[in-house]
VEXTOR-360271 format. One record per residue (C-alpha): residue in three letters; residue number from 1; x, y, z. Coordinates in steps of 0.001 Angstrom, whole numbers, plus 500000, padded with zeros to 6 digits. Last residue first. Layout:
% residues N
('ALA', NUM, (X, Y, Z))
...
% end
This chain:
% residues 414
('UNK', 414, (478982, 526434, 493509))
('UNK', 413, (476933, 522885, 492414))
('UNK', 412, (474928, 521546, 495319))
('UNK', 411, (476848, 518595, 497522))
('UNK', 410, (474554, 515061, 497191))
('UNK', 409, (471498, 514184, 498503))
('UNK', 408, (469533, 511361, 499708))
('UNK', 407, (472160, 509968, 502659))
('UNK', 406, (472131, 506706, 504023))
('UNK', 405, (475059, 505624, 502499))
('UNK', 404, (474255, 503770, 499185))
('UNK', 403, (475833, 500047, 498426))
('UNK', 402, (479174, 498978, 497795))
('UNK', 401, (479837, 497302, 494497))
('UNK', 400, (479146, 493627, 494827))
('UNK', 399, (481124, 490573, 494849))
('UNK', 398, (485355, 490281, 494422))
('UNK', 397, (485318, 488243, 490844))
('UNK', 396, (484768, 491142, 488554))
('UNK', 395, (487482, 492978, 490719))
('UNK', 394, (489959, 490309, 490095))
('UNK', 393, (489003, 489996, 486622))
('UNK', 392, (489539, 493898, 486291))
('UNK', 391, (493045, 494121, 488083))
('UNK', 390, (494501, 491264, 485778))
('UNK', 389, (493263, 493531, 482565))
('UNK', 388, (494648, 496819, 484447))
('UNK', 387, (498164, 495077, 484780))
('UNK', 386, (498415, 493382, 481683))
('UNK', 385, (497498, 496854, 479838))
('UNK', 384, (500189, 498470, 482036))
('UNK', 383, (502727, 495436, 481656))
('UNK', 382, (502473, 495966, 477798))
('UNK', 381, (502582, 499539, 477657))
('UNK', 380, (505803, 499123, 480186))
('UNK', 379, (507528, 496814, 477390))
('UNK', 378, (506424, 499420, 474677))
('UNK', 377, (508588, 502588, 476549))
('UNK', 376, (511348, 500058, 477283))
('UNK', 375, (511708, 499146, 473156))
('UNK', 374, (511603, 503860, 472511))
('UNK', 373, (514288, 504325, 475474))
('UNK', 372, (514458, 508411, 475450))
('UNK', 371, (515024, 507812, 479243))
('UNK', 370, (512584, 510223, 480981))
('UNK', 369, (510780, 512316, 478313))
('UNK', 368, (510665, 508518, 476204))
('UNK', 367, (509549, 506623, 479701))
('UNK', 366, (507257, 508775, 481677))
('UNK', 365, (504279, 508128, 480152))
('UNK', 364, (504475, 504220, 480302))
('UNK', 363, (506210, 504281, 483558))
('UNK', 362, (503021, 506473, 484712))
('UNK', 361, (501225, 503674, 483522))
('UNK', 360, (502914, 500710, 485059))
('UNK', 359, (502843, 503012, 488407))
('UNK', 358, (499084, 503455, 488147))
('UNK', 357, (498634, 499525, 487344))
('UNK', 356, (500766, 498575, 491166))
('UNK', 355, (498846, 500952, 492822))
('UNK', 354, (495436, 499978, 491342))
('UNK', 353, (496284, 496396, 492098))
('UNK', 352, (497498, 497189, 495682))
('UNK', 351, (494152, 498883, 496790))
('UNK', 350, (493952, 502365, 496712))
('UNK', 349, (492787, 504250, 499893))
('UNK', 348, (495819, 504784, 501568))
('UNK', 347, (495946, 506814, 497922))
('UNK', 346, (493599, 509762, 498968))
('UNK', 345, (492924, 511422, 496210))
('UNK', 344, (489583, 509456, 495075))
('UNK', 343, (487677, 510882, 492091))
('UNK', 342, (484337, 508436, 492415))
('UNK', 341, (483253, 506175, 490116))
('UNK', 340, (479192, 506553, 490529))
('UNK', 339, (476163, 503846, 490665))
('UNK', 338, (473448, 506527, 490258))
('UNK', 337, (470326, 506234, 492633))
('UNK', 336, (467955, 508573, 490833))
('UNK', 335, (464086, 509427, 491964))
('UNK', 334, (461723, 510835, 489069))
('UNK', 333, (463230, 508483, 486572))
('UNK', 332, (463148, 509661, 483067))
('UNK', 331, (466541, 510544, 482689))
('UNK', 330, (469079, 513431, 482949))
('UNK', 329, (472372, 513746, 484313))
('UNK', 328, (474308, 516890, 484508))
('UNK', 327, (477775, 517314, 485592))
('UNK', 326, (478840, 520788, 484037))
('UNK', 325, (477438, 519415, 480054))
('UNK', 324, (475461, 516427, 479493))
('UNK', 323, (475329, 513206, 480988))
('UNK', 322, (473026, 511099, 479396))
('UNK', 321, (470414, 508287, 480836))
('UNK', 320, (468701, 505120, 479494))
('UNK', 319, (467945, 502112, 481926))
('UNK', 318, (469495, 499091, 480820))
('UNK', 317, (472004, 498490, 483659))
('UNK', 316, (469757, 498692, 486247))
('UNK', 315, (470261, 499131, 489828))
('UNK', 314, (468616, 502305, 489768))
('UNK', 313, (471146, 504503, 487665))
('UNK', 312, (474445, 502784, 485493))
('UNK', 311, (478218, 503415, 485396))
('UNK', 310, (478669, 506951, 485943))
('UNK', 309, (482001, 508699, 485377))
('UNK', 308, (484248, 511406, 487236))
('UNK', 307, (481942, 512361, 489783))
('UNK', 306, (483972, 514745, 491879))
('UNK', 305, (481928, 517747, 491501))
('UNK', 304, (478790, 515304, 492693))
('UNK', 303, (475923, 514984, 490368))
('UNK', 302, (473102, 516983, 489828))
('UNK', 301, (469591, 515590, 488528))
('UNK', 300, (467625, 516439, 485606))
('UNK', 299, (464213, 515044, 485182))
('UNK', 298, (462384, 514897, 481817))
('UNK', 297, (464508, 512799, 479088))
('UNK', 296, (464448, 513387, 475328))
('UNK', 295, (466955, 515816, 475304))
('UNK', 294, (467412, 518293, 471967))
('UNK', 293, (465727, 520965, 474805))
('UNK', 292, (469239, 521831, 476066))
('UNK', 291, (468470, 522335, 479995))
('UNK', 290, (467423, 525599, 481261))
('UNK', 289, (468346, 527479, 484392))
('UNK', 288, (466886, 531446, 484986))
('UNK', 287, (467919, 534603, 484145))
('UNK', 286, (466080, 537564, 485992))
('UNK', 285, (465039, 541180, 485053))
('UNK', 284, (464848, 544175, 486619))
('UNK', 283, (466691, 547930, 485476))
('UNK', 282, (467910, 550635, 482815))
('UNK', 281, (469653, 548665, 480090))
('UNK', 280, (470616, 550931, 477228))
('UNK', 279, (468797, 549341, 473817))
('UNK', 278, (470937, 547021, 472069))
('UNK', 277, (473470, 548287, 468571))
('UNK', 276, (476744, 547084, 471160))
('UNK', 275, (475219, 543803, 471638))
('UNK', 274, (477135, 541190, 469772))
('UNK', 273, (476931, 537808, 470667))
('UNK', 272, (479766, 535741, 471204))
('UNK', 271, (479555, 532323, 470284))
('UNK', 270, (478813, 529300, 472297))
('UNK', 269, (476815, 527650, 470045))
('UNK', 268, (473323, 528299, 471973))
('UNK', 267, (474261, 532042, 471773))
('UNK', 266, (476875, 534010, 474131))
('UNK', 265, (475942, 536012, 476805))
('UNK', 264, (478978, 536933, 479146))
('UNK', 263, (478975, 537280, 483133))
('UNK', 262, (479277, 539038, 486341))
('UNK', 261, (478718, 538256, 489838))
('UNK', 260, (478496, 540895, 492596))
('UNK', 259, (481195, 540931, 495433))
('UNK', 258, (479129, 541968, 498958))
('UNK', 257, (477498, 544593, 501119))
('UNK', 256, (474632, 544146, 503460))
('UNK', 255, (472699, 546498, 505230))
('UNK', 254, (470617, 544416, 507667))
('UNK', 253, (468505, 547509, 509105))
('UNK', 252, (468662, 551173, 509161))
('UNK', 251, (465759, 553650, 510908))
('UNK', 250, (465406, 557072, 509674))
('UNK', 249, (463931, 560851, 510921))
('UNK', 248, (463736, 564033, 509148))
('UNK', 247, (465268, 567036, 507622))
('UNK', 246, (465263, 566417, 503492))
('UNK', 245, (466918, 564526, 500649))
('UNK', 244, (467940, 562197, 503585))
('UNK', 243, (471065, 559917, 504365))
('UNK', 242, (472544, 556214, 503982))
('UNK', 241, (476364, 556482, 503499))
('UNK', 240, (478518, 554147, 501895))
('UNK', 239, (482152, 553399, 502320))
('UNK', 238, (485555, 552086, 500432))
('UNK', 237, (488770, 552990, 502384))
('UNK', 236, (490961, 549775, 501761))
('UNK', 235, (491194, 550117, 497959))
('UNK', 234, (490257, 549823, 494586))
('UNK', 233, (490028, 552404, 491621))
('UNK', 232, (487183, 552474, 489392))
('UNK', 231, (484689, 549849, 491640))
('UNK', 230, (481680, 549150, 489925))
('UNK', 229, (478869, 549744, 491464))
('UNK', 228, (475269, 548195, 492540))
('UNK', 227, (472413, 549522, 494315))
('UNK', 226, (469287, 548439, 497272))
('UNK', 225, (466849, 549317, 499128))
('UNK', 224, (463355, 547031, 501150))
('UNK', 223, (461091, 549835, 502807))
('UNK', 222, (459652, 549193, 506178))
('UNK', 221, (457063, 551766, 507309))
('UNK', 220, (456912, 555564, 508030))
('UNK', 219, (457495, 556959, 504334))
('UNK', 218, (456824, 554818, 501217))
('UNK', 217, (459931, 554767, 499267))
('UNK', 216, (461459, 556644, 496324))
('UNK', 215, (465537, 555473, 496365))
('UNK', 214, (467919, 557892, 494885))
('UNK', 213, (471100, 555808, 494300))
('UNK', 212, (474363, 557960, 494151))
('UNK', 211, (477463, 556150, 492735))
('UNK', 210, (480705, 557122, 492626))
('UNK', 209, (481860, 559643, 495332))
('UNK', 208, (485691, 559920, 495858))
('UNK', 207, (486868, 560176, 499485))
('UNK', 206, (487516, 556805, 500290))
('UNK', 205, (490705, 557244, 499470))
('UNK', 204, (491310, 554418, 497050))
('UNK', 203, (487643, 552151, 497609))
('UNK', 202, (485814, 554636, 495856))
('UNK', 201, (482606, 556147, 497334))
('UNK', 200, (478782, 554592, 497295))
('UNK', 199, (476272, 556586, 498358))
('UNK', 198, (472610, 555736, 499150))
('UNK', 197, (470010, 558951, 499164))
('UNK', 196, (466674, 558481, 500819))
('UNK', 195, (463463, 559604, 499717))
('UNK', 194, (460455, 559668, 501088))
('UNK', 193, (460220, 561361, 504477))
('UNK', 192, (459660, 559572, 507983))
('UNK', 191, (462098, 556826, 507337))
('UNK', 190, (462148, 552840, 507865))
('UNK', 189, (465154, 551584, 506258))
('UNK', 188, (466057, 548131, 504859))
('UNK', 187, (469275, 546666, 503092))
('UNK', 186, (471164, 546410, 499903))
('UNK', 185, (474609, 547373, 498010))
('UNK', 184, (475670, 545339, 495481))
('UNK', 183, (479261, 545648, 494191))
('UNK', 182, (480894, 545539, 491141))
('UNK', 181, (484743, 544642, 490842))
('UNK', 180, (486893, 547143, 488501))
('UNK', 179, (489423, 547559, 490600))
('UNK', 178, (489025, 545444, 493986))
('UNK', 177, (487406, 546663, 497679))
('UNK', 176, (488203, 546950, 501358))
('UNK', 175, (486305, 548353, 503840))
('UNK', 174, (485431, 551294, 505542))
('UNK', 173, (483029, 551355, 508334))
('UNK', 172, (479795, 552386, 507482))
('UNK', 171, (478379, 556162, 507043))
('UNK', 170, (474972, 557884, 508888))
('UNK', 169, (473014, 560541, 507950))
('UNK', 168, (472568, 564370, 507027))
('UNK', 167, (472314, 564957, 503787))
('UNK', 166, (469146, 567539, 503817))
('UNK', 165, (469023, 569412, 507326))
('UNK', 164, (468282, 568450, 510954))
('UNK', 163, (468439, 564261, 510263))
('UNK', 162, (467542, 562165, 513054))
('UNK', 161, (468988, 558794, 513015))
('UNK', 160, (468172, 555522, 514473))
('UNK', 159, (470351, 552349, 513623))
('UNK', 158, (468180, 548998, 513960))
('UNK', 157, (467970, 546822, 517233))
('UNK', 156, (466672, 542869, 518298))
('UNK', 155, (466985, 540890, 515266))
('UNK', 154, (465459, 541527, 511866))
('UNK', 153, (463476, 544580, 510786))
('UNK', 152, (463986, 546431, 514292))
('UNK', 151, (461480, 549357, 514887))
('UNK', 150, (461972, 551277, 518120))
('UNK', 149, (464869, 549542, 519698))
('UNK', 148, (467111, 551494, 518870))
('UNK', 147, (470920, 552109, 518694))
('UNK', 146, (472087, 555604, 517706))
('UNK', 145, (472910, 558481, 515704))
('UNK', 144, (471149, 561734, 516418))
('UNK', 143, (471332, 565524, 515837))
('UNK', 142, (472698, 564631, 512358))
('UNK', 141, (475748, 567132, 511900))
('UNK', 140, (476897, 566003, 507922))
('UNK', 139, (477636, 562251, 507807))
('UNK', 138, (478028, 560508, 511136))
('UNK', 137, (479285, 557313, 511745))
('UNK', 136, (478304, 553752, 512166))
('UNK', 135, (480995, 550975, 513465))
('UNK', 134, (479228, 550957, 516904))
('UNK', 133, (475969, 550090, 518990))
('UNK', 132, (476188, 545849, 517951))
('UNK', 131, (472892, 544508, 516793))
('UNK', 130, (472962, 546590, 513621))
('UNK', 129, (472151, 543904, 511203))
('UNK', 128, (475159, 545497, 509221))
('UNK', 127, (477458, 545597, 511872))
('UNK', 126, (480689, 545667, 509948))
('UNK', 125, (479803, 545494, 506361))
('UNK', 124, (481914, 543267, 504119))
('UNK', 123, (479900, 540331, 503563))
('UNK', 122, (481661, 537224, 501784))
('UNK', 121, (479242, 536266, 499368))
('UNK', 120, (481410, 535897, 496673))
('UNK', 119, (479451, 536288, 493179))
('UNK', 118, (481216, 534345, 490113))
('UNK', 117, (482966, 535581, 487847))
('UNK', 116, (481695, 533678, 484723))
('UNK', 115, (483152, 533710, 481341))
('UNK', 114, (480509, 531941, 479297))
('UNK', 113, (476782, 531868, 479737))
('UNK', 112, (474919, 529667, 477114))
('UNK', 111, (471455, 531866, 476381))
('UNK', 110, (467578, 531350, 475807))
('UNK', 109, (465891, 534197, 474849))
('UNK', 108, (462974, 535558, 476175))
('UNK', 107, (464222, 539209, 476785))
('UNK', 106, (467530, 539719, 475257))
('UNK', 105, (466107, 542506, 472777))
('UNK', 104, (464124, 543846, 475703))
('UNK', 103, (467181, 546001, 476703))
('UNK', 102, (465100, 548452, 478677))
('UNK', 101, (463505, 546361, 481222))
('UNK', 100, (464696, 542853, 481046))
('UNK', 99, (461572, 540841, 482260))
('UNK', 98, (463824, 537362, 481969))
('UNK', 97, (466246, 536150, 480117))
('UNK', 96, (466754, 532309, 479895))
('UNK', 95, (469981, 530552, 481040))
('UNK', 94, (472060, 527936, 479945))
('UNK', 93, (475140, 526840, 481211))
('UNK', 92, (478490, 526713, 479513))
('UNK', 91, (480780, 528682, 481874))
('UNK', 90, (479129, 527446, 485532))
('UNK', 89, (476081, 529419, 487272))
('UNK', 88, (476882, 530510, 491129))
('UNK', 87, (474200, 529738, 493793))
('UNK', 86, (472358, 532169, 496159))
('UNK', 85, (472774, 534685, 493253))
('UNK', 84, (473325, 538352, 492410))
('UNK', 83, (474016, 539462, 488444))
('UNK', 82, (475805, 542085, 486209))
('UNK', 81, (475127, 540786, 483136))
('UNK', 80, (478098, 541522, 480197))
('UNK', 79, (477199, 541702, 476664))
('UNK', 78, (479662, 540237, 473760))
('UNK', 77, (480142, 542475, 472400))
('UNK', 76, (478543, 545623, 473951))
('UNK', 75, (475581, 546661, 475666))
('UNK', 74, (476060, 546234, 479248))
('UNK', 73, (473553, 544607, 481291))
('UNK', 72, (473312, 545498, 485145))
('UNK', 71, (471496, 544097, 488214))
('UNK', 70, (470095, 540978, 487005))
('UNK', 69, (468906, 538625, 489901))
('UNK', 68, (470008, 535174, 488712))
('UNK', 67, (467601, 531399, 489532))
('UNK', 66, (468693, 528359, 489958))
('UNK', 65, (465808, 525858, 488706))
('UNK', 64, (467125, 522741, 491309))
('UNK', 63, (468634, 520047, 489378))
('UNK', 62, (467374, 516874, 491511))
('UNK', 61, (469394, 515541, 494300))
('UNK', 60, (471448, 512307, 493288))
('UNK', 59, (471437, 509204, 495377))
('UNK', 58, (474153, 507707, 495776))
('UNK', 57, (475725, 504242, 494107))
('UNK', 56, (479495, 503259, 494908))
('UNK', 55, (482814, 503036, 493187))
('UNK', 54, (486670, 504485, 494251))
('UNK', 53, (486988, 501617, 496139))
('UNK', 52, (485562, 498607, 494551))
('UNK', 51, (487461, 499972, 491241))
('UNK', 50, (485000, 500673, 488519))
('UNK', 49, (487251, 500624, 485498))
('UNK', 48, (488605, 503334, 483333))
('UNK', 47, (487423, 506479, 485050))
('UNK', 46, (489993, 505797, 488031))
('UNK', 45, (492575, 504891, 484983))
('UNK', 44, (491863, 508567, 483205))
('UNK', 43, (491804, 510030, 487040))
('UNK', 42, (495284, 508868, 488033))
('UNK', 41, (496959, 509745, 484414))
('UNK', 40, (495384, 513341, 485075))
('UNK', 39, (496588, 513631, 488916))
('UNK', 38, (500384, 512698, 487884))
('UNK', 37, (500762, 514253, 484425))
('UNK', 36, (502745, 517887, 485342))
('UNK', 35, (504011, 516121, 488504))
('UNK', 34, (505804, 513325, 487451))
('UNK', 33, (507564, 515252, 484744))
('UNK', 32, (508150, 517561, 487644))
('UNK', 31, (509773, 515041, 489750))
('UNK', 30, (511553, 513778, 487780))
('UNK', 29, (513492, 516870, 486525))
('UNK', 28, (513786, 517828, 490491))
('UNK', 27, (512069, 520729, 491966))
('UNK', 26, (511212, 518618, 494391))
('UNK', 25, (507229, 519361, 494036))
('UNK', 24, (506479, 515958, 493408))
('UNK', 23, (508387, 514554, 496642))
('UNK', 22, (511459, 513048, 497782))
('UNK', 21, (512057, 511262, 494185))
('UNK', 20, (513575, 508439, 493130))
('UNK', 19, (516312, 508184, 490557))
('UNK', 18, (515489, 506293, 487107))
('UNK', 17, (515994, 502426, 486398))
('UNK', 16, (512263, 502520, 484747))
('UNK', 15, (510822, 499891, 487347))
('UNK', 14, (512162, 502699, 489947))
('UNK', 13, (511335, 505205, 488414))
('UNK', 12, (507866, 503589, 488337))
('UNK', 11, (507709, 502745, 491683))
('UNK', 10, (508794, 506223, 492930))
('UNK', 9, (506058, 507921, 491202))
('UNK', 8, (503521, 505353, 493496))
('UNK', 7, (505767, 506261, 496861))
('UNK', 6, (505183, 509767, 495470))
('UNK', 5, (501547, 510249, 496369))
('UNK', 4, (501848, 509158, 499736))
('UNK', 3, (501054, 506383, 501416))
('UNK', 2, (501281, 503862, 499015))
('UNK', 1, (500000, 500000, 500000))
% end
């Protein structure tokens, strides 16, 4: 048994006649060889035979409809969506637009997203839900800034101000932001006047205004606010400031700030589409999960991001199902127990005969760069394909594949 990734690269030098190695990342000639092939040669022969321990069923959640908030569209080539999500789409997707207001040219369309930067839901407000009675300033001379119990959206407190003169309000804590990033901006005031002003300055300075948002809301009651920017110039001193077009009174409530996503339209081939004649995007819209319609299956189900091939679904080999594009499997079963060859990295977890046919292979693949020895390069072809022929009898004879953990769902795609 291996117990570390190199023992295996070791026993092909050695089986080659070349010098061990003390680990992939050496810096030796060997080693790097080693290294540049070492987890691709390892999943090709995982995928190549359902090894009792890299093999098991599961059961598979079904594709959930994931759903994009569209903040932004630019129109250019190709265009670029400015989107917030609870989970991330993958390059090659498909989404439909949506109740695009303004560009209604990409409204009921169905699109393959490419290029995706993804959201990152790391919050970077300090006291956003406002429990805590710090890390919010003044802006202008408000004749109050405090904690309150008063009206609380969420939790226990909200941020009270009293505003003597248009402008006045109250400013986060600074925090820390990249070049040419967006941002969304959202939370929940209760104010006695109907208009307050959102502010979002540059992240180099802080002192740089970029964005004001005028929000129109319905005075004396809970009003739900929100913006987006793109960052021009990064930095450590970014801020926003919540304030009034007019004297009067506000209450602040989870303010949240965090990374937006972004990504390109292309068409259903994957080309770019070219946007720079659409109408200027004002506002709204969604984009929402589709699988290719040339399927003739009607459930799609998710399967694990370290899936690497599936073998059969419901205990039966004749039952039809495809895997298409970013780990999707679709059938016409309504429930889906898919017999799975797992990636495995681990390798106290390979059995001897997987050892002994990943080090025939890497000899294989190491032999020419290694040795330039064209007759030793076909000898350690042969023992490889001996090797994983021996290894697949042996397996065929061992009994059944493990069965399902008790568990119904698998890891959601991020």
């Amino acid at each position: 048994m291996a117990s570390n990734d190199y023992d295996i690269v070791n026993l092909a030098l050695v089986r080659l006649g070349a010098n061990r190695i003390t680990s992939l990342s050496d810096g030796s000639v060997n080693a790097n060889e080693a290294n540049a092939i070492y987890s691709l040669i390892r999943d090709e022969i995982l995928r190549d035979h359902p090894w009792n321990f890299a093999t098991r069923y599961e059961y598979l959640e079904e594709l959930n409809e994931n759903v994009l908030s569209v903040l932004y569209i630019t129109a250019a080539e190709p265009p670029v969506v400015v989107f917030t999500a609870t989970e991330n789409p993958l390059d090659g997707d498909r989404y439909l637009v949506e109740s695009v207001v303004g560009m209604t040219q990409v409204n009921d369309i169905e699109f393959v997203v490419e290029n995706v930067d993804p959201v990152v839901d790391t919050e970077l407000v300090t006291n956003g839900d406002m429990e805590l009675d710090a890390s919010w300033a003044n802006v202008a001379t408000p004749t109050t800034n405090e904690r309150s119990t008063t009206h609380a959206y969420a939790g226990s407190y909200s941020r009270y101000f009293v505003a003597d003169a248009a402008n006045d309000g109250i400013r986060c804590v600074a925090f820390t932001t990249t070049t040419g990033k967006y941002y969304y901006l959202s939370g929940w005031v209760w104010p006695s006047v109907t208009t307050v002003l959102l502010k979002m300055y540059r992240g180099a300075g802080g002192a740089t205004l970029l964005k004001t948002e005028t929000c129109t809301v319905v005075a004396n009651q809970w009003n739900f606010v929100e913006s987006y920017w793109q960052e021009t110039v990064g930095g450590s001193s970014a801020y926003f400031s919540i304030t009034l077009n007019a004297a009067g009174n506000c209450y602040c409530d989870n303010f949240s700030v965090y990374q937006a996503g972004t990504l390109e339209l292309h068409d259903e081939d994957g080309a770019e589409i070219d946007g720079t004649a659409y109408t200027a995007y004002t506002s709204g819209g969604t984009l929402t999960f589709t699988t290719p319609e040339d399927h003739d299956f009607s459930y799609s189900w998710e399967l694990p991001s370290n899936c690497l091939r599936v073998l059969e679904i419901n205990h039966d080999p004749d039952e039809d199902f495809e895997v298409i594009e970013n780990r999707i499997l679709m059938c016409n079963s309504d429930q889906v127990e898919a017999k799975i060859i797992f990636q495995v990295t681990d390798v106290t977890k390979y059995d001897p005969t997987f050892v002994d046919t990943f080090a025939w292979r890497l000899a294989m693949e190491l032999c020419i760069v290694l040795t330039g020895d064209h007759q030793k390069a076909t000898t350690m072809a042969q023992q490889y394909r001996f090797a994983l022929a021996s290894c697949k009898a042996i397996d065929a004879s061992e009994g059944r594949t493990p069965q399902p953990v008790h568990n119904r769902y698998v890891s959601s795609r991020k």
